[in-house]
SEPAKOL-176913 format. One record per residue (C-alpha): residue number from 1; residue in three letters; x, y, z. Coordinates in steps of 0.25 Angstrom, whole numbers, plus 5000, padded with zeros to 4 digits. Each point is the difference from the previous one (the first is absolute). Layout:
{k NUM r ALA c1 X c2 Y c3 Z}
...
//
This chain:
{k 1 r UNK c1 5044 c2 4505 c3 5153}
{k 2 r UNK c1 5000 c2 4986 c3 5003}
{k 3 r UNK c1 4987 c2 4996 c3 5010}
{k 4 r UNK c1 5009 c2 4997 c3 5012}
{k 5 r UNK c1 5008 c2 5013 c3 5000}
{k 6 r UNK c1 4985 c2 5007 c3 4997}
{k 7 r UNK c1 4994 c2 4993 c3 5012}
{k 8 r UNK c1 5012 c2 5004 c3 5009}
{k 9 r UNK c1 4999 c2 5014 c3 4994}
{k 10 r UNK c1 4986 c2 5000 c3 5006}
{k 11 r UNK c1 5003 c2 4995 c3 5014}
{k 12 r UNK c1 5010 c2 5011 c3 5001}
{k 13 r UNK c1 4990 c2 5010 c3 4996}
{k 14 r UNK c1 4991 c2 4994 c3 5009}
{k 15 r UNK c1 5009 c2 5001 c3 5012}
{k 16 r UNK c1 5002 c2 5014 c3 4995}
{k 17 r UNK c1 4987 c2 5003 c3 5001}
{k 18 r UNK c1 4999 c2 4994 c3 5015}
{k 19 r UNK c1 5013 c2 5006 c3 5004}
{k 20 r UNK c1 4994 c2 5016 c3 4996}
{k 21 r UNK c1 4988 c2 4997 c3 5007}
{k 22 r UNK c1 5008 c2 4999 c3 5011}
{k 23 r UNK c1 5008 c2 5011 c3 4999}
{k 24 r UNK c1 4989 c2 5009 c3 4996}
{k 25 r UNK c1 4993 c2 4998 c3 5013}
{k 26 r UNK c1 5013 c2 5001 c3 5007}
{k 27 r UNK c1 5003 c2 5015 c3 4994}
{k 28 r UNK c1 4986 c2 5003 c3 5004}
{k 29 r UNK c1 5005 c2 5004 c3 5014}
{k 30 r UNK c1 5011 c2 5010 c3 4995}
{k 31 r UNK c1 5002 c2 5010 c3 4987}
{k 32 r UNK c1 5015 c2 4999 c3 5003}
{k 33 r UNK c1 5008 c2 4997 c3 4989}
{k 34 r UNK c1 5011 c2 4994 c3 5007}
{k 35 r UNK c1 4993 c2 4992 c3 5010}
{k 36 r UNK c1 4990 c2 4995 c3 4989}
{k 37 r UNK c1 5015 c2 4995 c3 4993}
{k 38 r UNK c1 5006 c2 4993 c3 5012}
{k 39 r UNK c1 4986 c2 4992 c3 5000}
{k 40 r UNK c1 5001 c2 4996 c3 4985}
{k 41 r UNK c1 5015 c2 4995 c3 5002}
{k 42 r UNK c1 4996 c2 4993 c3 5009}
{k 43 r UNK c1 4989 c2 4993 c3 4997}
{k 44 r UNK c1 5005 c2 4997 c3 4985}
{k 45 r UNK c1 5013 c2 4996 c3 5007}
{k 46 r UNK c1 4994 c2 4990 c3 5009}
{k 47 r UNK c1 4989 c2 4995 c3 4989}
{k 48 r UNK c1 5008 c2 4999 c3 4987}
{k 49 r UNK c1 5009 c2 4986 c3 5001}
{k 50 r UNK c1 5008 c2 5006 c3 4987}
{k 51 r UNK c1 5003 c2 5013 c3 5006}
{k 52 r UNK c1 5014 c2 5002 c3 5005}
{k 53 r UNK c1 5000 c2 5015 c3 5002}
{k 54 r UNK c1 4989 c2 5011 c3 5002}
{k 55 r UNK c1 4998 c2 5013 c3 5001}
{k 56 r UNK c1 4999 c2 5013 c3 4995}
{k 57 r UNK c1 5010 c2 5013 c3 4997}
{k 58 r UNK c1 4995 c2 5013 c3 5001}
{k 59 r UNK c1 5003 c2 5013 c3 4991}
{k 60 r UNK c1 5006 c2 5009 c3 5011}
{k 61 r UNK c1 5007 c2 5013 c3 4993}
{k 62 r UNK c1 5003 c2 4993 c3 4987}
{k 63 r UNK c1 5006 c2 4986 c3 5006}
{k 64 r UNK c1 4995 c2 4987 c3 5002}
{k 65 r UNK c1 5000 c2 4998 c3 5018}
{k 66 r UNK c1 4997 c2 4985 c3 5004}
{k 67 r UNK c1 4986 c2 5001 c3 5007}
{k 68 r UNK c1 4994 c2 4989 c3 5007}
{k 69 r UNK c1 5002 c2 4986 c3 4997}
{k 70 r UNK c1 5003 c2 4986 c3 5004}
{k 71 r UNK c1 5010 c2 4991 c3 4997}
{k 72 r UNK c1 5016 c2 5002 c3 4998}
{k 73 r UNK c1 5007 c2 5012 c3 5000}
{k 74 r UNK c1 4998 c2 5009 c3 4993}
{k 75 r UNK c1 5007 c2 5012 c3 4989}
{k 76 r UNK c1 4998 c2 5013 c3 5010}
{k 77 r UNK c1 5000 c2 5009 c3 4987}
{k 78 r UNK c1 4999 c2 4994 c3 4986}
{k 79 r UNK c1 5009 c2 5007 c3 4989}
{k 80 r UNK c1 4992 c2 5011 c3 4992}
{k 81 r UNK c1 4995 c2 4997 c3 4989}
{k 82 r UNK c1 5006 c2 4984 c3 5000}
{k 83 r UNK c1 4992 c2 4988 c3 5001}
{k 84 r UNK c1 4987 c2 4993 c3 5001}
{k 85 r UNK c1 4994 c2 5010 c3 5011}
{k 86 r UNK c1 5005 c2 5013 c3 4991}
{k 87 r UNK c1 4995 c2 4992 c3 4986}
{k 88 r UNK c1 4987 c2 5000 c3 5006}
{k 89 r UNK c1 4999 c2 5013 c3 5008}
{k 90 r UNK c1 5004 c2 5006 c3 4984}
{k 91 r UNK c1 4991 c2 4991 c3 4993}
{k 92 r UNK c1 4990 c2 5002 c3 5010}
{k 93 r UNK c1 4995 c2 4987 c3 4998}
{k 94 r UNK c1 5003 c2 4987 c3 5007}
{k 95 r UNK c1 5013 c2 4992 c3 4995}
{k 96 r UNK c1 5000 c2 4985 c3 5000}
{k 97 r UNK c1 5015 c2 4995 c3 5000}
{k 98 r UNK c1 5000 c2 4983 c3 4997}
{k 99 r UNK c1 5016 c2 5001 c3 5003}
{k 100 r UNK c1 5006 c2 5012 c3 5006}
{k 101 r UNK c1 5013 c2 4996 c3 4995}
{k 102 r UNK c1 4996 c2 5003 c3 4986}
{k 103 r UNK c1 4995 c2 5013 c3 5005}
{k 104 r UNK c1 5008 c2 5013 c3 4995}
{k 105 r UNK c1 5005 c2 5007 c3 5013}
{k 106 r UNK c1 4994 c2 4990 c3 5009}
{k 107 r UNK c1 5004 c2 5004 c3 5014}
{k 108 r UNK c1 5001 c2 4989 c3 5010}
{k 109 r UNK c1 4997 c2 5003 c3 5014}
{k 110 r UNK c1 5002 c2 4985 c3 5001}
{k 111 r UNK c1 5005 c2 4990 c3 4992}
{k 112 r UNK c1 4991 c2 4990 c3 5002}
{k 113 r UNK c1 4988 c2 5007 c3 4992}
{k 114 r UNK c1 4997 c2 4995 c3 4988}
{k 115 r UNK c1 4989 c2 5005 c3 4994}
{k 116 r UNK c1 4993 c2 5011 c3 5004}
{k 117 r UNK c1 4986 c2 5009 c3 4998}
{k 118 r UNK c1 4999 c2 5015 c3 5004}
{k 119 r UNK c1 4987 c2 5008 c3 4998}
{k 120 r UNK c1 4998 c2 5014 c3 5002}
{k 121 r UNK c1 4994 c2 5007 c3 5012}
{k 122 r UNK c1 4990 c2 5012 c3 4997}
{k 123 r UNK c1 4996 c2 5010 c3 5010}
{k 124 r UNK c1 4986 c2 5006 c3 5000}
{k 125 r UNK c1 5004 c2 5010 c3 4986}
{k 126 r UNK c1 5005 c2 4990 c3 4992}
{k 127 r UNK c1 5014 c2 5001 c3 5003}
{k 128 r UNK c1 5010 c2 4990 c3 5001}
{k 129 r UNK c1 5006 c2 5001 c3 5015}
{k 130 r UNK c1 5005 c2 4985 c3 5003}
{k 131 r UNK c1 5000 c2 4987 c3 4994}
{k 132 r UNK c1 4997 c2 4984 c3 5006}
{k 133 r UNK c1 5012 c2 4993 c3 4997}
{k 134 r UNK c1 4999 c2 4984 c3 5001}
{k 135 r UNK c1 5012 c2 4991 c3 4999}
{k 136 r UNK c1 5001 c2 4984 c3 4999}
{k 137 r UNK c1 5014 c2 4992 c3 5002}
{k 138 r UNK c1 4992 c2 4992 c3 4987}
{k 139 r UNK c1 5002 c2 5003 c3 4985}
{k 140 r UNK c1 4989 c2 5004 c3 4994}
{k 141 r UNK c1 4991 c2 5001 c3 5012}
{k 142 r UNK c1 4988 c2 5008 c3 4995}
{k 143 r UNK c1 4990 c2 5004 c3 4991}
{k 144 r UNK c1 4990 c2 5008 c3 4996}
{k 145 r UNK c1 4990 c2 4997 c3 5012}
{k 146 r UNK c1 5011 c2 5003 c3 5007}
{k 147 r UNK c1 5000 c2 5015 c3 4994}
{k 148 r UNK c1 4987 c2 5002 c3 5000}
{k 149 r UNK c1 4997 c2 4995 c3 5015}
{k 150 r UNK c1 5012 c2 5008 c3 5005}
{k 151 r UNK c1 4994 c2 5013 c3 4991}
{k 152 r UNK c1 4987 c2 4997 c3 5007}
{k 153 r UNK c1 5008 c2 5001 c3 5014}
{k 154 r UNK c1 5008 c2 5012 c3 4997}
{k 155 r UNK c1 4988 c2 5007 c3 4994}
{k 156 r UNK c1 4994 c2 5002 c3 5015}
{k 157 r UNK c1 5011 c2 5003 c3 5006}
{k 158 r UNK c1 4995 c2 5016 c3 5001}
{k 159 r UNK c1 4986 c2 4996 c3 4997}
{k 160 r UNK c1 4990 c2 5009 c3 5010}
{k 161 r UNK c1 4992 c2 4992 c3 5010}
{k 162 r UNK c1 4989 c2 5005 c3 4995}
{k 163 r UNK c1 5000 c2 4991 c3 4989}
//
């Protein structure tokens, strides 16, 4: 890794790092899950210059529901078992897509999105029960400390209060 692209791989993971803070002591006030999404897409939305669309799909009876999240509109219900969201909901890892065009079943809520990073949402057992979908209108827009900040983030979403 050249030392440019490492020192802005550090600056992202650094505002990562700020960004959480936040939202920790913001989900501090409720143990809702919902509410603690609607305040992550927003404050990702609103603090990420490369983020196009973000927001989270819930598991609801076996589909994939648009939660909250900011930005364009989106698909209501995604496909079963197609796309980015699914791949990492069956994976249960996160799934960092450079060009969504190049992605097998790839479903496009909006054809501006170019690349594309989804990480899985666990609940208090384990489970996967969502994910945190991020979109940019820019090829190739994200990285690993975009994974790895995003994985923090999803991580707390049923977090107890007590912690």
């Amino acid at each position: 890794m050249s030392q440019t692209k490492a020192s802005s791989e550090k600056r992202l993971a650094e505002r990562y790092e700020r960004i959480a803070s936040q939202l920790f002591a913001l989900f501090g006030k409720t143990e809702d899950p919902i509410a603690r999404m609607a305040t992550a897409a927003a404050v990702l939305h609103h603090k990420m210059p490369h983020y196009f669309w973000t927001g989270f799909y819930r598991l609801v009876n076996g589909d994939l529901i648009v939660g909250p999240y900011q930005g364009a509109l989106a698909c209501q219900v995604l496909e079963r078992g197609v796309g980015v969201c699914w791949a990492a909901v069956e994976r249960e890892e996160p799934v960092l897509v450079a060009d969504v065009h190049a992605f097998e079943g790839h479903i496009a809520c909006d054809p501006r999105s170019k690349s594309e990073v989804v990480v899985p949402v666990r609940d208090r057992n384990e489970n996967v029960v969502a994910v945190l979908d991020v979109d940019s209108e820019k090829p190739d827009a994200f990285s690993r400390a975009d994974v790895e900040g995003l994985t923090s983030i999803a991580g707390q979403i049923y977090a107890p209060l007590d912690l």
